[in-house]
C-alpha positions as a Markdown table, in Angstrom:
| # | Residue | x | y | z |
|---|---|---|---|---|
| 1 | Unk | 0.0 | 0.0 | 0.0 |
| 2 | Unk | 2.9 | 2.7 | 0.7 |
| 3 | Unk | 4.7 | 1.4 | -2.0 |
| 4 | Unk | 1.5 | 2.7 | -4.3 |
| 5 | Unk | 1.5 | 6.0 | -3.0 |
| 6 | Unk | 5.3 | 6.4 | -3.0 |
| 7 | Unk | 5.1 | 5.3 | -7.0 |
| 8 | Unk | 2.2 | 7.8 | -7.2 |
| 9 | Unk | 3.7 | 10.5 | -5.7 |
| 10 | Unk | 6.7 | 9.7 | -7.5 |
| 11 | Unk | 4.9 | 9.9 | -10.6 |
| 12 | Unk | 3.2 | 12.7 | -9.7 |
| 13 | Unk | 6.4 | 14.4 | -9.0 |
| 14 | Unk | 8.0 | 13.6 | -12.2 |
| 15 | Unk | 5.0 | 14.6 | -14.3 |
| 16 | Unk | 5.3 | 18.4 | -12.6 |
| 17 | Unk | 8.9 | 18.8 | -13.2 |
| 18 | Unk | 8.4 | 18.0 | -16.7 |
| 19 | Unk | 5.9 | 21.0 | -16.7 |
| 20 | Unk | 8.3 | 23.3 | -15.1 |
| 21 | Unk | 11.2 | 22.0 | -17.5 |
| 22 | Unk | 9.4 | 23.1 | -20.7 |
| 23 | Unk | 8.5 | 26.4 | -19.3 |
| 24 | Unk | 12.2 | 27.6 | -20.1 |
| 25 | Unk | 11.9 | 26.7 | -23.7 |
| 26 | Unk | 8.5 | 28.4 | -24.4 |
| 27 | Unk | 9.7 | 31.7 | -22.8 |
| 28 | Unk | 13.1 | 31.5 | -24.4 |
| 29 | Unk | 11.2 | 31.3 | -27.8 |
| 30 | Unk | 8.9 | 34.1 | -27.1 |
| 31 | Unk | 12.3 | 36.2 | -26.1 |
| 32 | Unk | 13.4 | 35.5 | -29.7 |
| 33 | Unk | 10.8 | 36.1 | -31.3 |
| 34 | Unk | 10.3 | 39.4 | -29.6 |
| 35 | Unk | 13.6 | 40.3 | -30.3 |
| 36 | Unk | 13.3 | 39.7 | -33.5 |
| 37 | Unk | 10.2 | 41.5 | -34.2 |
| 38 | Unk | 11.7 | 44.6 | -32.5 |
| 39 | Unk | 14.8 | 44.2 | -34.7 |
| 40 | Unk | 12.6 | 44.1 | -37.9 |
| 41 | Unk | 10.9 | 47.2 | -36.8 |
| 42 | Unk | 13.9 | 49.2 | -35.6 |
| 43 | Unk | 15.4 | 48.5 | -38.9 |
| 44 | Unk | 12.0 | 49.4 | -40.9 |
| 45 | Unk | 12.2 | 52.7 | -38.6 |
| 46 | Unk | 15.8 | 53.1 | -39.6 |
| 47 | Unk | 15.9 | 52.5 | -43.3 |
| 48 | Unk | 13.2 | 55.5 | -44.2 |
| 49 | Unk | 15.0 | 58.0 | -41.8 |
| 50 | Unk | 18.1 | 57.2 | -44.0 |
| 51 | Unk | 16.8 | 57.7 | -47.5 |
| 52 | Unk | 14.7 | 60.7 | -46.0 |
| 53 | Unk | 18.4 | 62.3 | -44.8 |
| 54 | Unk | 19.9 | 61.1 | -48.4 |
| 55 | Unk | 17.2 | 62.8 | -50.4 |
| 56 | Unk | 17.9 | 65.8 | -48.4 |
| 57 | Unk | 21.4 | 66.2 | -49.2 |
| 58 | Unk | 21.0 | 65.4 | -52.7 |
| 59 | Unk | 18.2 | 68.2 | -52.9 |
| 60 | Unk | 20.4 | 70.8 | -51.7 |
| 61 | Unk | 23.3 | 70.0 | -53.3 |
| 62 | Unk | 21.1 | 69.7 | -56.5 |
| 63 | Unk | 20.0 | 73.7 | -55.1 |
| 64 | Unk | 23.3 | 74.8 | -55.0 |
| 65 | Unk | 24.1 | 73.8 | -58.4 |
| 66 | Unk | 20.9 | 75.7 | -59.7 |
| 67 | Unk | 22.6 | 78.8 | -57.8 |
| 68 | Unk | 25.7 | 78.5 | -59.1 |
| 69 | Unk | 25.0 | 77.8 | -62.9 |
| 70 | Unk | 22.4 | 80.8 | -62.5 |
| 71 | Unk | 24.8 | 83.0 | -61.4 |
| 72 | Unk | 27.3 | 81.8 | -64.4 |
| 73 | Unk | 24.8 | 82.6 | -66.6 |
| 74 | Unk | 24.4 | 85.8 | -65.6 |
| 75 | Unk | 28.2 | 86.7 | -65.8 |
| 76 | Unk | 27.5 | 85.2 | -69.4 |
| 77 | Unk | 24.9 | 87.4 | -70.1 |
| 78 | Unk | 26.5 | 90.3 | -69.1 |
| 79 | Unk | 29.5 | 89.7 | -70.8 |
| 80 | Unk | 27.4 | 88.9 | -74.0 |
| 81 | Unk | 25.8 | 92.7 | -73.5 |
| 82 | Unk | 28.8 | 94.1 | -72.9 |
| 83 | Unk | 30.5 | 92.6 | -76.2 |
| 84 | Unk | 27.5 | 93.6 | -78.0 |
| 85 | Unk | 27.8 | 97.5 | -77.4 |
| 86 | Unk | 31.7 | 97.3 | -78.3 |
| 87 | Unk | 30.9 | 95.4 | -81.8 |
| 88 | Unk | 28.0 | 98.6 | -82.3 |
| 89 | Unk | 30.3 | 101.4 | -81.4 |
| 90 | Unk | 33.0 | 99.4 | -83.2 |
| 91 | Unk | 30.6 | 99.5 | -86.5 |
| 92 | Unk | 29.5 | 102.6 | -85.9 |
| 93 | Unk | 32.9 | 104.4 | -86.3 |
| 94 | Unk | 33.9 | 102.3 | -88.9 |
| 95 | Unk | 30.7 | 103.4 | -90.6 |
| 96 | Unk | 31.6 | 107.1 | -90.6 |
| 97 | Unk | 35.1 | 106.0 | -92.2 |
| 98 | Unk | 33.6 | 104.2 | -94.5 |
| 99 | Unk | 31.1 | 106.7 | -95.7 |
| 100 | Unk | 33.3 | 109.0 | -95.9 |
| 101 | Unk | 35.7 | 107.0 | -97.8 |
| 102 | Unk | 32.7 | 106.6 | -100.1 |
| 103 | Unk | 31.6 | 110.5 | -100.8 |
| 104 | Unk | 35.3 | 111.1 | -101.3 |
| 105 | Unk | 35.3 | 114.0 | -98.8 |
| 106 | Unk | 38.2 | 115.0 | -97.5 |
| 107 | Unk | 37.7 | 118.0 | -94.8 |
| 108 | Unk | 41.1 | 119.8 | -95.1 |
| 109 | Unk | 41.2 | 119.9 | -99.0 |
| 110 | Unk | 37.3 | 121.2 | -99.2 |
| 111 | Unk | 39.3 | 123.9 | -96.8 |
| 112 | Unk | 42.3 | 124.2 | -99.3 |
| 113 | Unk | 39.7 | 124.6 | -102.0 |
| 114 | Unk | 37.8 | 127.4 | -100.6 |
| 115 | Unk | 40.7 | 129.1 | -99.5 |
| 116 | Unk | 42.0 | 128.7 | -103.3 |
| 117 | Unk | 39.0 | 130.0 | -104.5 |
| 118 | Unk | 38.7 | 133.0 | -102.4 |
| 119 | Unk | 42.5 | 133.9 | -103.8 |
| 120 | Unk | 41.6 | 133.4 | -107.3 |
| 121 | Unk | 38.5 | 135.9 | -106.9 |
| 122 | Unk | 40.2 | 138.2 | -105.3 |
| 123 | Unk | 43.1 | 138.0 | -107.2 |
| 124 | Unk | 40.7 | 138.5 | -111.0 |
| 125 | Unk | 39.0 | 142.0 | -109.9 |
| 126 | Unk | 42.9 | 143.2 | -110.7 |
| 127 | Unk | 42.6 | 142.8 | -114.8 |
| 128 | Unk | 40.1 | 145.4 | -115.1 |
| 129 | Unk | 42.3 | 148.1 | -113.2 |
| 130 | Unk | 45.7 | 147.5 | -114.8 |
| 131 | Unk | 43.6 | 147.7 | -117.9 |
| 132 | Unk | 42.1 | 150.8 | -116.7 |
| 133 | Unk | 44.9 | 152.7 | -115.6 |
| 134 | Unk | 47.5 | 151.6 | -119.2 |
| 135 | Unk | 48.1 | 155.0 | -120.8 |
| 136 | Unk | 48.1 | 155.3 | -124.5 |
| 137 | Unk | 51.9 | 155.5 | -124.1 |
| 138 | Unk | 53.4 | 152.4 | -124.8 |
| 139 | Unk | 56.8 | 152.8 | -122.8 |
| 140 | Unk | 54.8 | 153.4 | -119.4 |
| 141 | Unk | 52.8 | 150.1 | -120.0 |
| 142 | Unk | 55.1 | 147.9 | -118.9 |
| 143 | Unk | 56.1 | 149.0 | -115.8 |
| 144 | Unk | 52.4 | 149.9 | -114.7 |
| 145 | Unk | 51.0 | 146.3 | -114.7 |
| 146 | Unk | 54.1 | 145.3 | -112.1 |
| 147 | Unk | 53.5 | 147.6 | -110.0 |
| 148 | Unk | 50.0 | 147.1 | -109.8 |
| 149 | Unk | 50.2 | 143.1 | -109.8 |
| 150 | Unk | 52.8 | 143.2 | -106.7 |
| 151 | Unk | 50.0 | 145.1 | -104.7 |
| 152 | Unk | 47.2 | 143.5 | -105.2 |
| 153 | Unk | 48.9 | 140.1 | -105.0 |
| 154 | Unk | 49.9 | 140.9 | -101.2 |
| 155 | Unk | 46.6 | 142.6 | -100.5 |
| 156 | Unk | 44.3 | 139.4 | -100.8 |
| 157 | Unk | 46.3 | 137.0 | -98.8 |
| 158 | Unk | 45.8 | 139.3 | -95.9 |
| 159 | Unk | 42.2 | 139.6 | -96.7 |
| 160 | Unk | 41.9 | 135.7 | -97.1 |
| 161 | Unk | 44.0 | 134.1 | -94.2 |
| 162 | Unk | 41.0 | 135.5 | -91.3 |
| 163 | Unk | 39.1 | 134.1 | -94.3 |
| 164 | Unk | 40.2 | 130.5 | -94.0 |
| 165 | Unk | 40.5 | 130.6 | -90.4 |
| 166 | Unk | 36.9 | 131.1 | -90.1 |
| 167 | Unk | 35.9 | 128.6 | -92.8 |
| 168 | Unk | 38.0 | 126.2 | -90.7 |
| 169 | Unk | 36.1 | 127.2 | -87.2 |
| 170 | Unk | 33.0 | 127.1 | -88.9 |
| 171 | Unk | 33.1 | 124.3 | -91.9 |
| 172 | Unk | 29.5 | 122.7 | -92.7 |
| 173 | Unk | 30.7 | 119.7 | -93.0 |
| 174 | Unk | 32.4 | 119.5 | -89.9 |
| 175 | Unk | 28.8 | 120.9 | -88.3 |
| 176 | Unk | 27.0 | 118.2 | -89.6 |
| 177 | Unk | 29.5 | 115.3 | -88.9 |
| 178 | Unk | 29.4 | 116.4 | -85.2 |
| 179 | Unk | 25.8 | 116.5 | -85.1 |
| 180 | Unk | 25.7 | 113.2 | -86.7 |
| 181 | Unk | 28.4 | 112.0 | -84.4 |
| 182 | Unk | 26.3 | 113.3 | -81.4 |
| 183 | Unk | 23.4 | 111.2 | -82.6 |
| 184 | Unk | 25.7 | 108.1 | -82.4 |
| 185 | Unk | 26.9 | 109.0 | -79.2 |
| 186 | Unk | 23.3 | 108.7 | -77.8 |
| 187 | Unk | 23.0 | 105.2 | -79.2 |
| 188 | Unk | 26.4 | 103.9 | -77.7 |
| 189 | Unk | 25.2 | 105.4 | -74.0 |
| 190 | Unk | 21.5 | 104.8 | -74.1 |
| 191 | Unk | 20.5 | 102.6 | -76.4 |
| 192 | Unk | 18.6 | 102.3 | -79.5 |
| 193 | Unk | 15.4 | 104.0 | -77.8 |
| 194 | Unk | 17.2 | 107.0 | -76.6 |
| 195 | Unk | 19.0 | 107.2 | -79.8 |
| 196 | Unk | 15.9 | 107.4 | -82.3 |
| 197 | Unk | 15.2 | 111.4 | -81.9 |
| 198 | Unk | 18.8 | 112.3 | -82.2 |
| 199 | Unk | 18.7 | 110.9 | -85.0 |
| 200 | Unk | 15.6 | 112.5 | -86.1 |
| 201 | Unk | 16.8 | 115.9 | -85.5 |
| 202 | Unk | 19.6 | 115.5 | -87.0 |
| 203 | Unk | 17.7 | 114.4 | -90.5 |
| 204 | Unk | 15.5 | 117.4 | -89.8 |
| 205 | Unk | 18.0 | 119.7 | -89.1 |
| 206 | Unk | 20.7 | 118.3 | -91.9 |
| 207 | Unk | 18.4 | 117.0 | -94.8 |
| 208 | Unk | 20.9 | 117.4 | -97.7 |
| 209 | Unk | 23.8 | 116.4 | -95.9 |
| 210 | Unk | 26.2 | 113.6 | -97.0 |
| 211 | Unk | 25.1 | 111.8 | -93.7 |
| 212 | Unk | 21.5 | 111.8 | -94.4 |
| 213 | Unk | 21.3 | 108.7 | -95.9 |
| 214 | Unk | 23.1 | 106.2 | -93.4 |
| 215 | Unk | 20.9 | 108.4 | -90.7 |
| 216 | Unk | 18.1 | 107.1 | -92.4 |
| 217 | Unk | 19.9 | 103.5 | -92.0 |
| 218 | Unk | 20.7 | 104.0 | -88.7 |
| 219 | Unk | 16.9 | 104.9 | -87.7 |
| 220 | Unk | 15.5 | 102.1 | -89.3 |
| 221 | Unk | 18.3 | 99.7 | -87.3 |
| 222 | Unk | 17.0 | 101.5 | -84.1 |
| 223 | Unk | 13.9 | 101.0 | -84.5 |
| 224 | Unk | 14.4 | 97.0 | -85.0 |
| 225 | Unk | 16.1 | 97.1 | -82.1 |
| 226 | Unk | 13.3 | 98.7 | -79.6 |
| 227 | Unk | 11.6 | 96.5 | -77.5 |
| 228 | Unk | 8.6 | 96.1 | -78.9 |
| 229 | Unk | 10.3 | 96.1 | -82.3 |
| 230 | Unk | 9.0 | 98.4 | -84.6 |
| 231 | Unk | 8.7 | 97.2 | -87.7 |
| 232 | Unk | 6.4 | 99.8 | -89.9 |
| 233 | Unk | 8.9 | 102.4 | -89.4 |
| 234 | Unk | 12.0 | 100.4 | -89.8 |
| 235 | Unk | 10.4 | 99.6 | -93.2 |
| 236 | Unk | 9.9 | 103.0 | -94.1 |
| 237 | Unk | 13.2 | 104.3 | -93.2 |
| 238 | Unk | 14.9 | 101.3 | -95.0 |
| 239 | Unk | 12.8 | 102.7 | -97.7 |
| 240 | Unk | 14.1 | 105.9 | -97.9 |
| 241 | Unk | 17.4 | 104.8 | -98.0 |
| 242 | Unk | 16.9 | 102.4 | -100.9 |
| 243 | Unk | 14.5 | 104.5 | -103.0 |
| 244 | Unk | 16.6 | 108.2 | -102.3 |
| 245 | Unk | 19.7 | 107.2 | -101.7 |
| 246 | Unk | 20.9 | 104.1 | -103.7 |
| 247 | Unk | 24.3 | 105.6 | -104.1 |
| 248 | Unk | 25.0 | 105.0 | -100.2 |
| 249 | Unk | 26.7 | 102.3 | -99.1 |
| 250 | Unk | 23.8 | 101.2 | -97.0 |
| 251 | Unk | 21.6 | 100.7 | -99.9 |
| 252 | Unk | 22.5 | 96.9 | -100.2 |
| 253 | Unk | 22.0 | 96.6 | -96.5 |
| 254 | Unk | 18.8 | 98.4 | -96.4 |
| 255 | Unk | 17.4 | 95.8 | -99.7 |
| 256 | Unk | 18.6 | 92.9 | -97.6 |
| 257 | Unk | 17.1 | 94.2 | -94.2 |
| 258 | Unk | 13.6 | 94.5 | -96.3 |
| 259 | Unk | 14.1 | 91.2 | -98.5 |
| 260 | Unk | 14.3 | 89.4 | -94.5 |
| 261 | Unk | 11.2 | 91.4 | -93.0 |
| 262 | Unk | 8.9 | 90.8 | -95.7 |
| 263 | Unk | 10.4 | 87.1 | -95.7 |
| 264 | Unk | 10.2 | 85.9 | -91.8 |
| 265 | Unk | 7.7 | 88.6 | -90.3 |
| 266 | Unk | 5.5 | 89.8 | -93.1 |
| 267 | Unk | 5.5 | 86.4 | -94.9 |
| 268 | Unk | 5.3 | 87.9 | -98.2 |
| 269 | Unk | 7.1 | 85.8 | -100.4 |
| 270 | Unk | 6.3 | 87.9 | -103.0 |
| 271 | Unk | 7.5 | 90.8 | -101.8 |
| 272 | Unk | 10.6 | 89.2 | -100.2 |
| 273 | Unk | 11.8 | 87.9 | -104.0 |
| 274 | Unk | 11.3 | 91.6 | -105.2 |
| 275 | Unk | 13.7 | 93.0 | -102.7 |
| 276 | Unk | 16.5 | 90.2 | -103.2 |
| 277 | Unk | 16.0 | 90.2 | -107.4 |
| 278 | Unk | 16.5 | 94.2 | -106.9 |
| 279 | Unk | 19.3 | 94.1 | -104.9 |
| 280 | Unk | 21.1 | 91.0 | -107.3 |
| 281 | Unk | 20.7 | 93.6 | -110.2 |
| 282 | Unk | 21.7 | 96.8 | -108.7 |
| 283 | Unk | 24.3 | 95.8 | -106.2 |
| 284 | Unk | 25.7 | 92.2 | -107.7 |
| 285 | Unk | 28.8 | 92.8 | -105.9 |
| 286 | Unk | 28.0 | 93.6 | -102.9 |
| 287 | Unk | 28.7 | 91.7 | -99.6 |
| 288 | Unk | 24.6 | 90.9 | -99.3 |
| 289 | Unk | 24.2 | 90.0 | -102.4 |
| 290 | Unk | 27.0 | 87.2 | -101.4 |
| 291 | Unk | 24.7 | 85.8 | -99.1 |
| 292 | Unk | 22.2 | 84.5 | -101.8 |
| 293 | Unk | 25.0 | 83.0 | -104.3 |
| 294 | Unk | 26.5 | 80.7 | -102.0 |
């Protein structure tokens, strides 16, 4: 009878300490698992913080890259302005060379002319008087016209030389190639806009000078480069200077400057092929008509 209940408790004992014994293993699973789910989730948290940060750097950097190809391409832009005002005022004296080149004026002979001219009719009123004063006596005829020619050949280059002086002080053409050169000035330190009544006023005030046409040229060239552009009057003063002055050396340039407005703005094919067939026959050898043989 005790040896039952020692095998039962025995049993019984046995039975409880292999409940105990597999409480271990069930909570050391559980601590894994849990330390794996909260290694998962750390490393979920983890990753999006680190692209986040990435995309972040990237984006500024990509910012400061914007900044500094802006700012290059300002310096480009200025320097592109800056180039462009030297090449006009380059082209603009070269274009008063050039036209004067073409007129054949030359300032100080026109000066030696005058003052050549002023000598010569000053010098002819002395015929008449050594005629007058010969005497029927032919010995005293000789020595009269000497006399007479040695005076009035030192009394008009006294009278001529404040003469020339003040044809030199006050010379037309040098008047009107100053006022012409003041109406270029304005476009080299304002701009076309400022320029356009300078030049005005000066083809008001100078209508039959030798400058008149390329002022006419220079208008129109102002006026195309306005902001708005302007075409109707750059086509009316291009015009004038193909029509009035086809002598000038801006003719051909004028002819080509219409031939491209009525050919890209006005679409007038028409009237595009009118302007380059006139400016083939008039001006074959000219640099624009270059342009449509090659």
């Amino acid at each position: 009878m005790q040896m039952k209940k020692h095998s039962l408790l025995f049993i019984a004992l046995m039975s409880t300490t292999s409940l105990y014994a597999n409480i271990p293993i069930e909570s050391r699973g559980l601590s894994q698992n849990d330390g794996s789910a909260s290694n998962t989730s750390s490393s979920n948290i983890s990753v999006p913080t680190n692209l986040n940060w990435e995309l972040m750097q990237k984006n500024q950097q990509l910012e400061n890259d914007i900044r500094t190809l802006r700012g290059q391409l300002e310096e480009q832009a200025n320097d592109i302005d800056q180039l462009k005002k030297d090449l006009a005022n380059r082209y603009t004296d070269l274009d008063q060379r050039l036209e004067l080149l073409h007129q054949k004026v030359d300032p100080d002979s026109a000066t030696q002319e005058d003052g050549t001219n002023t000598n010569t009719n000053s010098a002819t009123p002395a015929s008449p008087s050594v005629s007058q004063s010969q005497p029927a006596d032919g010995n005293k005829v000789v020595a009269a016209p000497s006399q007479t020619s040695e005076q009035q050949s030192n009394t008009p280059v006294t009278n001529t030389q404040p003469a020339t002086t003040a044809q030199n002080q006050f010379n037309p053409l040098e008047l009107e190639k100053a006022a012409y050169t003041v109406a270029l000035d304005a476009y080299k330190q304002g701009g076309a806009k400022k320029a356009i009544a300078p030049m005005q006023n000066f083809i008001k005030n100078h209508p039959n000078s030798i400058y008149t046409g390329n002022a006419y040229f220079w208008l129109a060239e102002f006026h195309l480069a306005t902001d708005p552009v302007n075409y109707n009057e750059a086509k009316k003063n291009y015009n004038i200077v193909a029509s009035q002055y086809p002598n000038s050396s801006k003719a051909p340039r004028a002819l080509y400057q219409l031939y491209s407005i009525a050919k890209d703005v006005d679409k007038n094919t028409v009237s595009a092929n009118q302007y380059k067939n006139k400016l083939l026959t008039q001006y074959p050898k000219s640099e624009e008509a270059k342009f449509f043989k090659k």
